[in-house]
N, C-alpha and C positions, 0 to 999 in steps of 0.2 A: 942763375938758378940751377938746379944741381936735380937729380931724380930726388933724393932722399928728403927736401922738400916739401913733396907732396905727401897727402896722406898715404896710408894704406893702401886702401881702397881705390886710388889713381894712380898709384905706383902699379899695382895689379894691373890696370885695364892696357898701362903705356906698355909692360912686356909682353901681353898676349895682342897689343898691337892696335892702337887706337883707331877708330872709324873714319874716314874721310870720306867726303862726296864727292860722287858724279857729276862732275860741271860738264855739261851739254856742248857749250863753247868756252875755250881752252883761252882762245882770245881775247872774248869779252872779257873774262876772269882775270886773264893778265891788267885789260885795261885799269878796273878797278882798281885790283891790288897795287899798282903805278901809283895810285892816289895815295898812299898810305908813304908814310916817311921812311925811307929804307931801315936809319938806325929804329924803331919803331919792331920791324919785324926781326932784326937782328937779335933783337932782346928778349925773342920770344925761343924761349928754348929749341934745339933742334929736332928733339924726338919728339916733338908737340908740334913743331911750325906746318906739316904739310895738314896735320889735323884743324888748325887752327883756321887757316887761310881757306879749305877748300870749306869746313863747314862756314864761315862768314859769307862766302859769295854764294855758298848754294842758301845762306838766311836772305840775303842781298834777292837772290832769283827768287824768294818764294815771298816778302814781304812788298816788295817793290817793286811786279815784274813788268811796269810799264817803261819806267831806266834800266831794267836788265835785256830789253829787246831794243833799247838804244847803243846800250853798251855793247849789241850784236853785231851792228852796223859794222862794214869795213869802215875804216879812214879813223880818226882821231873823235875824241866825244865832243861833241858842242861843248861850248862854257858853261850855257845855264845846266845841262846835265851833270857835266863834270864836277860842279859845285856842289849841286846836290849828295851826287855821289859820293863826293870827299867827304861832305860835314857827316854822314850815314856812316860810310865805312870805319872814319876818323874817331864816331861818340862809340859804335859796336868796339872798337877797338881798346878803346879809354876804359869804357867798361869792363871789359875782358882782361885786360892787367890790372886792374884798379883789385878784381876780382879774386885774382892771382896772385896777389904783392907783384906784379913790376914793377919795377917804377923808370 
């Protein structure tokens, strides 16, 4: 996927420089993002990927925020969380290129 791609109107926003979020915890964010299949984020362009990832987990912190104060925890996520986690992050994500044309 290439800039010229997108409309107008998102071509505009990606040069003056897309919004990303303040993740609280740098690590939990990592954990999360773990959950997702490397080639997955690969395929998300790169002048978009820190936009994309940080707003998901700051959606992840504000929809979910009872697995986002798990995913705070030091050490590794439980299973039953980490599943949760995965299927969340996994459908946000499916959505979001589906959205996009990814494929």
């Amino acid at each position: 996927m290439k800039l010229f791609d997108f409309t107008d109107k998102e071509q505009d926003e990606i040069k003056k420089g897309l919004a990303t979020a303040e993740i609280s915890d740098k690590e939990a964010g990592q954990k999360i993002l773990d959950l997702v299949p490397e080639e997955w984020i690969k395929k998300i362009p790169f002048f978009v990927r820190n936009h994309s990832t940080s707003k998901t987990i700051e959606r992840i912190a504000n929809e979910f925020p009872d697995l986002y104060e798990v995913a705070k925890r030091p050490g590794d996520l439980p299973k039953k969380e980490r599943e949760e986690l995965r299927k969340i992050i996994t459908d946000i994500f499916r959505e979001k290129m589906a959205k996009h044309n990814i494929k």
